[in-house]
SEKOL-80996 format. One record per residue (C-alpha): y, x, z; residue in one letter. Coordinates in steps of 0.25 Angstrom, whole numbers, padded with zeros to 4 digits, always signed. Each point is the difference from the previous one (the first is absolute). Layout:
BEGIN
YXZA ...
END
This chain:
BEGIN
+0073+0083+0040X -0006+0012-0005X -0012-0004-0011X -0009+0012-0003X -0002+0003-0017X -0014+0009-0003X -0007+0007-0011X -0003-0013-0011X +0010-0002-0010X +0001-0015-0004X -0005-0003-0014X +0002-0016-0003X -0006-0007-0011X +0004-0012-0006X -0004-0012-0007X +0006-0011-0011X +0000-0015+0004X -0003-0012-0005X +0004-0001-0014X +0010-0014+0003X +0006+0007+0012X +0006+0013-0007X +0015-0005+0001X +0010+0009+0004X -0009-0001+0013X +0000+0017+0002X +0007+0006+0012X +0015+0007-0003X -0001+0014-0004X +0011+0004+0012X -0006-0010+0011X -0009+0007+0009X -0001-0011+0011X -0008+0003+0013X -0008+0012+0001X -0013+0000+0005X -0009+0011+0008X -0013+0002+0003X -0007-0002+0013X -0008+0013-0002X +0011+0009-0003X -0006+0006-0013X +0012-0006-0010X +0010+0013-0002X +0009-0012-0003X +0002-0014-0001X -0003-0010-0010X +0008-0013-0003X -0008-0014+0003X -0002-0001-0014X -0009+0013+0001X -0004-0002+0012X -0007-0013-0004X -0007+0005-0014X -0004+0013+0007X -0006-0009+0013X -0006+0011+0008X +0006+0013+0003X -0006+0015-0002X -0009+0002+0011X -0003-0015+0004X +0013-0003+0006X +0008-0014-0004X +0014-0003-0002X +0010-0006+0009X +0015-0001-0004X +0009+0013+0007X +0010-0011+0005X -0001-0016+0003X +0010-0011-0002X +0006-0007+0010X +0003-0018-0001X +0008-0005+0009X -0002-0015+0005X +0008-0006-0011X -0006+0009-0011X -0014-0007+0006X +0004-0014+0002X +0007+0000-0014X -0014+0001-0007X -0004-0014+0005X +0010-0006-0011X -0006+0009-0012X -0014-0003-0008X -0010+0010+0004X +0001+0011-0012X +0015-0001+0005X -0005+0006+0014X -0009+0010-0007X +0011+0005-0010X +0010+0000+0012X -0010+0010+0011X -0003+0008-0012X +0015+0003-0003X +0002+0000+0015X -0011+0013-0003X +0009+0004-0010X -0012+0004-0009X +0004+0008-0013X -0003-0013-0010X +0013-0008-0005X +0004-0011+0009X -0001-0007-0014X -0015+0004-0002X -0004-0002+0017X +0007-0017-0004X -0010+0000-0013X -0013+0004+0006X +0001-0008+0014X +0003-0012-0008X -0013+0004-0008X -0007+0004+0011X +0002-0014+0009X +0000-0010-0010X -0010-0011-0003X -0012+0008+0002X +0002-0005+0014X -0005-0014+0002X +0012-0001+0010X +0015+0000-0002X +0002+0008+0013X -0010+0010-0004X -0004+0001+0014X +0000-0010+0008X +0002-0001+0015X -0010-0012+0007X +0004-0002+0015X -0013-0005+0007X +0010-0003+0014X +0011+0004+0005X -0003+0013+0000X -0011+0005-0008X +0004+0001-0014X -0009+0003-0012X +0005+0009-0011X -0008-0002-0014X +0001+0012-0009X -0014-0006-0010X +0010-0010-0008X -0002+0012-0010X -0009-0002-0013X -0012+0007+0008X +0003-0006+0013X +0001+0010+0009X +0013+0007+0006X -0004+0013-0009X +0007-0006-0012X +0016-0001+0007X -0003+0016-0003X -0009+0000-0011X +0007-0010-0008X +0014+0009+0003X -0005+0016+0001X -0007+0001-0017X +0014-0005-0004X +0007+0009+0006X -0011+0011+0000X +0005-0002-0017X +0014-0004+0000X +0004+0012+0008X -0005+0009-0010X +0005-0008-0012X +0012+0009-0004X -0008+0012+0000X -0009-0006-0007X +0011-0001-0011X +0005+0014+0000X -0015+0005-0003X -0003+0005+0014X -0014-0008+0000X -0011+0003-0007X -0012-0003+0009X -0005-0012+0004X -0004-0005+0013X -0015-0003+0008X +0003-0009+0015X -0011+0001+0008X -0001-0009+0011X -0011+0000+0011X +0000-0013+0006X -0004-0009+0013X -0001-0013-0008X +0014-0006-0004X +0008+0013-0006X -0009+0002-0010X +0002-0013-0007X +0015+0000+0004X +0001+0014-0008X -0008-0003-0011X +0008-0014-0002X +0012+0007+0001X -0003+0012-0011X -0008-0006-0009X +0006+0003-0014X +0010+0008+0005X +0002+0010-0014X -0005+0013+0004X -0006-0002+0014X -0014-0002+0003X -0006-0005+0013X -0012+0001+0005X -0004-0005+0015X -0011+0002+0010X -0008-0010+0009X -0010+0002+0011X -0011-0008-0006X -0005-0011+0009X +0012+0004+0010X +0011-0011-0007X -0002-0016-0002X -0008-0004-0012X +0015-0008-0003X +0006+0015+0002X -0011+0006-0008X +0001-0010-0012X +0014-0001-0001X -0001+0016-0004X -0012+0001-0009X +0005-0012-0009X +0015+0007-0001X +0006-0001-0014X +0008+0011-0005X -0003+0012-0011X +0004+0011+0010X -0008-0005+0012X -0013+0006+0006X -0009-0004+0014X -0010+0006+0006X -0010-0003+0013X -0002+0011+0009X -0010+0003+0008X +0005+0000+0014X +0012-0006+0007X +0014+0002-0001X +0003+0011+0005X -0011+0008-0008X +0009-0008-0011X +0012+0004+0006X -0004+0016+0002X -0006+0002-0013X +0012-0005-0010X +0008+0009+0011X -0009+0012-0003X +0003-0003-0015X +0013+0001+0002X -0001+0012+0007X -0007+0008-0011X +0009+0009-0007X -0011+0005-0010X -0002-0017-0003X +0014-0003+0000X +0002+0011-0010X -0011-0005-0009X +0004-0014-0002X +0014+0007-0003X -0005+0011-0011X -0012-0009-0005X +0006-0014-0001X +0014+0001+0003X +0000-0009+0013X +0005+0001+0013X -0006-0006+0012X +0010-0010+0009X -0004-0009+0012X +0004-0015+0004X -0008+0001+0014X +0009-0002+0012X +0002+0014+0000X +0013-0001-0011X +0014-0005+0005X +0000-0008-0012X -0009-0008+0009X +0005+0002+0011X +0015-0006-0002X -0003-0012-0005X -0006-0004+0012X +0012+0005+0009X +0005-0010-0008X -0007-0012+0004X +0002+0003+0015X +0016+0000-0001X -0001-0012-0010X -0008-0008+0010X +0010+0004+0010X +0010-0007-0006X -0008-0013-0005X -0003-0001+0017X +0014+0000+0003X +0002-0010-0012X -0011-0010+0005X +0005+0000+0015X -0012+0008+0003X +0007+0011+0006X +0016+0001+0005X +0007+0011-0008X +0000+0014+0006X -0012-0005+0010X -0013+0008+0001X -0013-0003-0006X -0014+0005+0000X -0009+0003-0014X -0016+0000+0004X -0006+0006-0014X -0015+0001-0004X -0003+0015-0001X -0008+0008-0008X +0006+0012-0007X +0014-0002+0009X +0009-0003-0013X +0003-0014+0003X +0003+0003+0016X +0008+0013-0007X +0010-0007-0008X +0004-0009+0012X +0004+0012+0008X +0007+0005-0012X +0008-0014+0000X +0002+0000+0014X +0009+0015-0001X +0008-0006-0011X +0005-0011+0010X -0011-0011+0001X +0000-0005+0015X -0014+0003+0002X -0007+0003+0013X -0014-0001+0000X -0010+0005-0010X -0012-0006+0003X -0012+0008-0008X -0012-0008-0003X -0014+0005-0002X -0013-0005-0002X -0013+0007+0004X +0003+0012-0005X +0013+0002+0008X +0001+0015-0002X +0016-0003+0002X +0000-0008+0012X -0007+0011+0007X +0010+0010-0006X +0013-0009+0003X -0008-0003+0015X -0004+0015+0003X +0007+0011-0009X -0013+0005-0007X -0004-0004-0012X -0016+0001-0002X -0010-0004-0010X -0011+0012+0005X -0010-0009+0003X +0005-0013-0003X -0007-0009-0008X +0006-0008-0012X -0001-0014+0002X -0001-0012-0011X +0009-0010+0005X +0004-0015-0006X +0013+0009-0002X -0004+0010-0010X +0014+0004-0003X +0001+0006+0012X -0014+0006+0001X +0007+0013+0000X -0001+0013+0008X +0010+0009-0006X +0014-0006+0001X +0009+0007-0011X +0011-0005+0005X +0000+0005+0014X +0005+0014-0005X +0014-0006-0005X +0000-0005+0014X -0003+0011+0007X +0011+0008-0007X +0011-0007+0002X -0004-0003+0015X -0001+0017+0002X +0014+0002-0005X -0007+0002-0014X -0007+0010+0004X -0008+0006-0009X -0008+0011+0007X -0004-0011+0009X -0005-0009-0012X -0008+0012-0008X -0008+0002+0013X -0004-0013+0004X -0005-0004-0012X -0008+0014-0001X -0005-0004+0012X -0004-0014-0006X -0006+0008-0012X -0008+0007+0006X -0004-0003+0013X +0001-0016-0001X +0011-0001+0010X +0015+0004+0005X +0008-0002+0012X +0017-0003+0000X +0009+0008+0010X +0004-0008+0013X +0013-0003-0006X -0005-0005-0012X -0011-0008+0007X +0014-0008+0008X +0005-0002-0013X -0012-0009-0006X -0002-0005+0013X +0015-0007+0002X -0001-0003-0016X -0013-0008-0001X -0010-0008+0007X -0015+0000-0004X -0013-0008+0001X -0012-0004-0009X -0007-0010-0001X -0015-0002-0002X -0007-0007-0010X -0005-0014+0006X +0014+0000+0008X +0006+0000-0015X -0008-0011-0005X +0003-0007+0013X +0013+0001-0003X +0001-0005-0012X -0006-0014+0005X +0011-0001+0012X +0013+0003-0009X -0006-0009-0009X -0005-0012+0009X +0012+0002+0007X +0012+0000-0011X -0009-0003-0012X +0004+0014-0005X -0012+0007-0008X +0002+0015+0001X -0009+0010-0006X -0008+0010+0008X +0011+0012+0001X +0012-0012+0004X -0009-0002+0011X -0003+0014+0006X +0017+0000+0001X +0001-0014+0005X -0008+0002+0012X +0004+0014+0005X +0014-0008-0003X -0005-0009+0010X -0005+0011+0009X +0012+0009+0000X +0012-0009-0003X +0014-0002+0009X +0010-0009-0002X +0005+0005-0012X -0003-0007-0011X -0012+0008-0008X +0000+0000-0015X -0016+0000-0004X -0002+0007-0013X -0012-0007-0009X -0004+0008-0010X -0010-0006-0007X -0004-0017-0007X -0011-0005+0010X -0010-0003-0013X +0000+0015-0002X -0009+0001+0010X -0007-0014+0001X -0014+0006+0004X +0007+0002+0014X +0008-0011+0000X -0010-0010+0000X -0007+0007+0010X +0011-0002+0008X +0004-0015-0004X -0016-0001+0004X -0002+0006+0011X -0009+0012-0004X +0000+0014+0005X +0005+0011-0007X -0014+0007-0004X -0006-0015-0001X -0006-0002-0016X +0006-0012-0006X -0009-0012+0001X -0009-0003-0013X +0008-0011-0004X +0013+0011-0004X -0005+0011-0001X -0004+0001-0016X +0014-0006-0003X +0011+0010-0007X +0013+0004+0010X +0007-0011-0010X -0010-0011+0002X +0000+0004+0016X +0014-0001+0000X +0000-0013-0007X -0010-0004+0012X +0010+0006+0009X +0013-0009-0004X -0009-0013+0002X -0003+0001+0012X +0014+0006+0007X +0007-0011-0009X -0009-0010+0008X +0004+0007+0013X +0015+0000-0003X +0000-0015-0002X -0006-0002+0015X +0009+0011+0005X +0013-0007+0006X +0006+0014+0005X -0001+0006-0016X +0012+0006-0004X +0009-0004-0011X -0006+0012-0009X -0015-0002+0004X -0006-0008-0014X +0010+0012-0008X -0008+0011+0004X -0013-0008-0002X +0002+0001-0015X -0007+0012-0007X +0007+0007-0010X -0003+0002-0015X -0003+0012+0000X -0011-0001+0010X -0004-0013-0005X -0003+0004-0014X -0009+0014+0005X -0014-0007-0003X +0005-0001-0016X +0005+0012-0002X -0010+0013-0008X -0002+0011+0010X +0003+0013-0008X -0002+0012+0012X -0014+0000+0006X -0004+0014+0002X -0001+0006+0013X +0002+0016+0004X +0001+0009+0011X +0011+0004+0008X -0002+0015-0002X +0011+0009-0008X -0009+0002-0012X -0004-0016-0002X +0015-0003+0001X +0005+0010-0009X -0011-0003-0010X +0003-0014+0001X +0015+0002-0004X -0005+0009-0010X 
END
């Protein structure tokens, strides 16, 4: 396949990583690995993963995506099921052949899923029947699925750079600056705090993410860690950081004026993006395992979408030799992507941006699509420069026919609206005793909606008392827009969630059709728990214009 190379000459910059970690952990001098390409066609040449990853977004906007992909056969699959997760990790990164040690990919995997999980699995599989099984990527230290990346990517974002770091080839440091829907930013900020000569700063759309979302990033310890509100929602969040990144004259200020180079965590970065590849072949094998599933037999993945990054990585890991046959693409009120997969246009003209009770999919610009889009044209990137022209400034494109039959036989969508999300949330749990938070739900019912007789692996995403506003409205009957009643609404997203537990603990013990795990998931973990006690250190609020942004990271 022909790729197309233009104008931009990469330049990568690197960073060090945590103090503890710098062991022997940098990449051989004569292993190039897998090369990658980028969707735009603007790279004259390809960069390993490891630059690929610190570099995060190509000249010209495009992203990364690996020149080739591996292949696993059924017993490279099935074998993962006997190995601790990092195990799994470690073996799909190889599998990658990414340009780290083999040595170094072992170290940071074990340090990466460890016991900053709350469980052993690190994921966890929950079967509500025969066939509709629950996987729970928030066992993390912030309870969302955002950490089986972000505990993985600032490791590797260091440790692939470690040796050059000892032949005197970094003298910089590093700002990442994350704009975020809700849960990335804490993942990111958790993840690279105190990373020695890295700094990140993170964006929010203030009032458009969960007081639990909000608090967990404005009490965030670390010395290299900024947040700021912005006024607007995500995606004037998501366009401004990208406008920073697209000023030359501001990249090269940072660079002459402070030494630091800008670098991104948002879904837009394969470091991202891999570790979530790996969860979907992972499962796969943990199915097979459990009985769930007969080796070799197909399955369907329904995943709550918003920026398309989750959905991505399990159509990744169904051409590396997962037997998946549906993907099932979940939306909520805004359902820009439904309409897309549903129709072949994709328009946000005139479309209003709804707050939902899934803020983390209250997104009109899904990044992710590109990568998409570019391998299912052929990588194509005349086709991708266009398109997203087109979405630049007219709001809108529309995919070729062939295209269009592509994401039509790779993908079914439907959204659901918001009382329907609440409502849903009451059903799963008066019927299996099962508490899922408000994204889970949009995914379990277009499951319900669209499912066959495959088996359909549902991806949760996020802890229930992450969003315990919504969740008593459901367990209570409330409309979506409905106020709290008097009686809760004063209280903290803590002492809600408290409120919460109590009484789903007392429906649980009337509840005969509860499922084994029912009373697991009821827990709150501590890191949510503790929120009410911690100091809030980031209060301020800007707008989402170039100049606010770039003074703010001044």
């Amino acid at each position: 396949m022909e790729n197309t190379f233009k104008a931009h000459k990469s330049k990568v910059y690197f960073c060090a990583i945590r103090k503890e970690d710098a062991y022997k952990l940098g990449s051989k001098e004569n292993k190039q690995g897998c090369r990658y390409i980028d969707t735009r066609g603007l790279c004259d040449e390809p960069l390993t993963f490891t630059e690929a990853v610190i570099k995060g977004i190509a000249e010209g906007g495009g992203l990364f995506v690996p020149e080739v992909l591996p292949h696993l056969s059924m017993e490279e699959i099935l074998s993962l099921s006997k190995m601790p997760y990092h195990e799994r990790a470690a073996y799909i990164y190889k599998a990658f052949d990414i340009d780290l040690d083999d040595e170094a990919v072992d170290a940071l995997m074990k340090q990466t899923y460890g016991d900053n999980f709350d469980d052993e699995d690190i994921c966890p599989i929950t079967s509500l029947n025969a066939q509709t099984h629950i996987l729970e990527l928030w066992h993390g230290p912030t309870s969302a699925f955002k950490d089986m990346a972000l505990q993985c990517l600032p490791r590797f974002f260091g440790a692939g750079v470690a040796h050059l770091k000892s032949l005197g080839k970094l003298d910089h440091d590093f700002l990442i600056l994350v704009a975020t829907s809700g849960d990335t930013g804490k993942a990111a900020l958790e993840g690279f705090k105190d990373i020695d000569g890295v700094r990140i700063g993170v964006l929010y759309p203030d009032g458009g993410v969960s007081d639990i979302q909000r608090k967990q990033m404005i009490t965030q310890s670390g010395g290299n860690v900024m947040v700021w509100g912005v006024k607007g929602n995500f995606d004037a969040c998501q366009t401004g950081v990208k406008n920073v990144f697209g000023s030359k004259a501001f990249n090269d200020a940072l660079m002459k004026e402070h030494k630091v180079a800008l670098s991104s965590a948002n879904s837009i970065n394969w470091g991202r993006l891999l570790p979530q590849i790996v969860y979907y072949i992972s499962a796969y094998a943990q199915m097979v395992k459990s009985g769930n599933v007969a080796a070799g037999e197909p399955i369907d993945v329904c995943v709550p979408t918003g920026n398309f990054g989750n959905i991505l990585a399990a159509w990744y890991a169904k051409q590396i030799g997962v037997p998946i046959e549906r993907l099932l693409c979940a939306s909520n009120e805004n359902h820009v992507l439904t309409d897309f997969i549903n129709t072949g246009t994709y328009d946000i003209a005139s479309r209003e941006f709804k707050l939902t009770p899934s803020p983390s999919m209250d997104i009109l610009v899904s990044s992710n699509l590109e990568r998409q889009l570019f391998e299912l044209t052929g990588r194509d990137a005349s086709k991708i420069n266009a398109w997203m022209s087109d979405l630049k400034t007219k709001k809108a494109f529309r995919i070729d026919a062939d295209t269009f039959a592509k994401i039509r036989q790779a993908y079914a969508a439907d959204y659901v609206d918001n009382d329907t999300c609440l409502a849903t949330i009451k059903r799963v749990f008066e019927q299996t005793g099962y508490l899922a938070d408000p994204h889970t739900a949009v995914a379990l019912e277009v499951a319900d909606r669209l499912s066959t007789d495959n088996p359909v692996l549902v991806v949760s995403t996020a802890h229930w008392a992450k969003f315990g506003n919504n969740v008593y409205r459901a367990l209570t009957g409330l409309a979506a827009n409905e106020d709290l009643p008097e009686a809760v609404s004063g209280l903290t997203g803590c002492q809600l969630n408290n409120v919460i537990a109590n009484i789903a603990s007392l429906a649980l013990d009337a509840n005969d059709n509860r499922i084994p795990q029912a009373y697991r998931v009821l827990n709150v973990p501590k890191n949510l728990a503790n929120l009410d006690t911690a100091k809030a250190r980031f209060e301020n609020v800007i707008n989402a214009d170039i100049e606010s942004i770039e003074q703010a990271v001044r």
